[in-house]
C-alpha distance (Angstrom), angle and dihedral (degrees) to the residues before:
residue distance angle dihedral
X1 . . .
X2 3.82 . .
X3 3.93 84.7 .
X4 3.74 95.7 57.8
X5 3.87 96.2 37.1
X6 4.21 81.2 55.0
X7 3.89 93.7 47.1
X8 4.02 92.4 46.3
X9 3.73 86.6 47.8
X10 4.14 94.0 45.4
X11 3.60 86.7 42.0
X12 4.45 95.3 53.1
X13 3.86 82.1 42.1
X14 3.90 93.5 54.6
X15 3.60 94.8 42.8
X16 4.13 101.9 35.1
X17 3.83 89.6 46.9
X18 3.71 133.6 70.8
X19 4.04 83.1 -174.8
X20 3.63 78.0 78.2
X21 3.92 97.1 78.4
X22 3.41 122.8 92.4
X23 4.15 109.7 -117.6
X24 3.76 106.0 -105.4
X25 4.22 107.1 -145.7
X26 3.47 105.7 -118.7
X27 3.88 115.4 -145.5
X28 4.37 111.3 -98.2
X29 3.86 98.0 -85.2
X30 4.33 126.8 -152.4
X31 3.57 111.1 -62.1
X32 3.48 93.1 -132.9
X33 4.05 97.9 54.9
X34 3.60 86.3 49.1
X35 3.64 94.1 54.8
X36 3.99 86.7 42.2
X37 3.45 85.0 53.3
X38 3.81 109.5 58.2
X39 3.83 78.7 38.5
X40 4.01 86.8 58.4
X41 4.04 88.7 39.9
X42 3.49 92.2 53.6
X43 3.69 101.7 49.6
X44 4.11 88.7 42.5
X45 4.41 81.7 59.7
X46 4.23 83.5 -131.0
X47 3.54 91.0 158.9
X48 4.14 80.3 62.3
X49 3.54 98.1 41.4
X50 3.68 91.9 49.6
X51 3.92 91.2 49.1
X52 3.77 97.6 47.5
X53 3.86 83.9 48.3
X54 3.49 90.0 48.5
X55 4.16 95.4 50.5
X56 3.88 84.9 47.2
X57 4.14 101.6 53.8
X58 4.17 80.4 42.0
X59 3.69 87.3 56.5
X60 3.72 97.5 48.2
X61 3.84 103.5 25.8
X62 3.96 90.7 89.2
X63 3.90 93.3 54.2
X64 3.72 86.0 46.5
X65 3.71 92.5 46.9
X66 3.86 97.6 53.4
X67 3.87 94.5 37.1
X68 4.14 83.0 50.3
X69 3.84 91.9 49.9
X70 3.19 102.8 42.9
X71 3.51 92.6 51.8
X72 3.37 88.8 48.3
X73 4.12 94.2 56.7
X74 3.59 91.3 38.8
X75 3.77 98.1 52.9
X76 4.39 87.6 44.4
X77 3.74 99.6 107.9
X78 3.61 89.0 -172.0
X79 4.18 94.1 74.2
X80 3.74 114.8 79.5
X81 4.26 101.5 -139.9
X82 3.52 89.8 -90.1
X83 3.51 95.1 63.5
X84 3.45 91.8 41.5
X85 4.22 96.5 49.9
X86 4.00 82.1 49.3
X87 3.74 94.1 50.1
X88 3.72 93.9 49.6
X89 4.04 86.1 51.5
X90 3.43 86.6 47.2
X91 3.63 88.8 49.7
X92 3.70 103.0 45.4
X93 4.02 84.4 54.4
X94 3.39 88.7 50.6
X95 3.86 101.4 53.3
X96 3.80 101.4 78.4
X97 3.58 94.1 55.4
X98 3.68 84.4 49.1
X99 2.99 94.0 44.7
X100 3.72 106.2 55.1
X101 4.01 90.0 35.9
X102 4.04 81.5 65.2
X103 3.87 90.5 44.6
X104 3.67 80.4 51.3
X105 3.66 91.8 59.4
X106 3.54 97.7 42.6
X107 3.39 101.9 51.8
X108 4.21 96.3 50.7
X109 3.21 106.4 134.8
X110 3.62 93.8 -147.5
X111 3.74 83.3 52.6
X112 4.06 99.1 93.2
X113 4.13 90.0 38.0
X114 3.56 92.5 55.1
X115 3.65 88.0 49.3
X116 3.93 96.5 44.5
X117 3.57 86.1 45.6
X118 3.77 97.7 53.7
X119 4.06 92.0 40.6
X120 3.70 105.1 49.5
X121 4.14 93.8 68.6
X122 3.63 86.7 42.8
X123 4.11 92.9 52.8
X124 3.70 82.8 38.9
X125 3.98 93.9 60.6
X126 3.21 94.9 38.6
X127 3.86 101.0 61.9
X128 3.46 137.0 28.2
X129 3.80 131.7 -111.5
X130 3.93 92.0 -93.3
X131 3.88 97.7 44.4
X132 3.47 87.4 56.5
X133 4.24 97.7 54.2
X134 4.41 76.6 42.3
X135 3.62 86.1 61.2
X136 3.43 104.7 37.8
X137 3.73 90.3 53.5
X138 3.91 82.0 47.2
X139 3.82 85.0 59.9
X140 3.53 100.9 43.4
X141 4.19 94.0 53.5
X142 4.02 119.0 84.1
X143 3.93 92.5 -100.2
X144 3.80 94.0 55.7
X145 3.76 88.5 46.9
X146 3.54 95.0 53.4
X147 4.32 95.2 43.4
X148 4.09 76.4 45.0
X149 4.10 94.5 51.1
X150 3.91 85.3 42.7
X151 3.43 105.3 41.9
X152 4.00 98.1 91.8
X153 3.66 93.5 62.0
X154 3.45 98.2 37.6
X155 3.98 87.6 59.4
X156 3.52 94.6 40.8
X157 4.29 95.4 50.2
X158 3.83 86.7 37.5
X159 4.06 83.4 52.9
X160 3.84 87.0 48.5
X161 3.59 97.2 51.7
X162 3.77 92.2 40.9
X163 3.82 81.8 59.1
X164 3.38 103.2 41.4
X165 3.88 89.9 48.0
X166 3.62 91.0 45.5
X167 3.85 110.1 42.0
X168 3.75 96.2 70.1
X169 3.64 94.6 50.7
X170 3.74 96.0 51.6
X171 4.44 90.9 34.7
X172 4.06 77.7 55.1
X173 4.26 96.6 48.4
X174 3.78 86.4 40.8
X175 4.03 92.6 53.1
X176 3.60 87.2 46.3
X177 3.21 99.2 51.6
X178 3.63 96.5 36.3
X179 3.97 85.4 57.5
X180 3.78 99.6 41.4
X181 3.88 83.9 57.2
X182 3.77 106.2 48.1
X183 3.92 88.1 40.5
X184 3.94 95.7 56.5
């Protein structure tokens, strides 16, 4: 039981978490876009986008998390409902320790410099010198404001949606499977 409440819970943090992808080096970029680019960063207030998007998924990660898992141990046609009512005991036991270990990586510190440090070259390979002034003055006008003020809840209800389109399809594969297993 401890076993499958670990996989669901490795499984919701894989999915759920783009923390979950391994950093990909990206090649040494132009000194000069990189330095346009923390310029552009700054005056786009990232490191405050990130954070309010950051204090939103740690607000709704736990609702997530139990909706996810118990999905998950609902949809396992491999428990008899015993199992199943202990696992979701188990589970809600479980959650604040969960929980406040995912609080614990949302609130790092180091969290947003790690991922400022890791997305500057990236920005800075992907566009040139001139696209980056473009965008910066993109930032700096009353529309990029705006898509800037918005952008945290636009990620986090396009993240919902994402979820809410793609739980059932992968609950449904992992029934099927689950079934076409045990019944061989």
């Amino acid at each position: 039981m401890k076993k499958s409440l670990a996989a669901i819970a490795s499984a919701i943090v894989v999915t759920c978490s783009s923390a979950a992808f391994a950093a990909t080096p990206v090649p040494s970029a132009d000194p000069a876009v990189v330095a346009a680019t923390k310029q552009m960063m700054a005056s786009m207030k990232i490191r405050d986008v990130m954070l309010a998007s950051l204090k939103q998924a740690d607000q709704q990660m736990p609702a997530q998390m139990a909706a996810s898992m118990n999905a998950m141990i609902d949809s396992d046609a491999t428990m008899s409902a015993e199992k199943k009512a202990e696992a979701h005991k188990k589970l809600q036991e479980a959650l604040p320790t969960l929980t406040a270990q995912m609080h614990g990586v949302f609130s790092d510190p180091t969290l947003v410099d790690d991922m400022l440090a890791e997305m500057v070259p990236l920005y800075a390979e992907t566009y040139t010198l001139d696209e980056i002034r473009q965008l910066s003055k993109f930032y700096a006008s009353p529309l990029g404001q705006k898509m800037l003020a918005n952008m945290p809840t636009l990620m986090t209800r396009s993240m919902e949606i994402s979820n809410r389109v793609m739980m059932p399809r992968v609950q449904k594969m992992m029934a099927q499977s689950a079934q076409s297993i045990v019944g061989k």
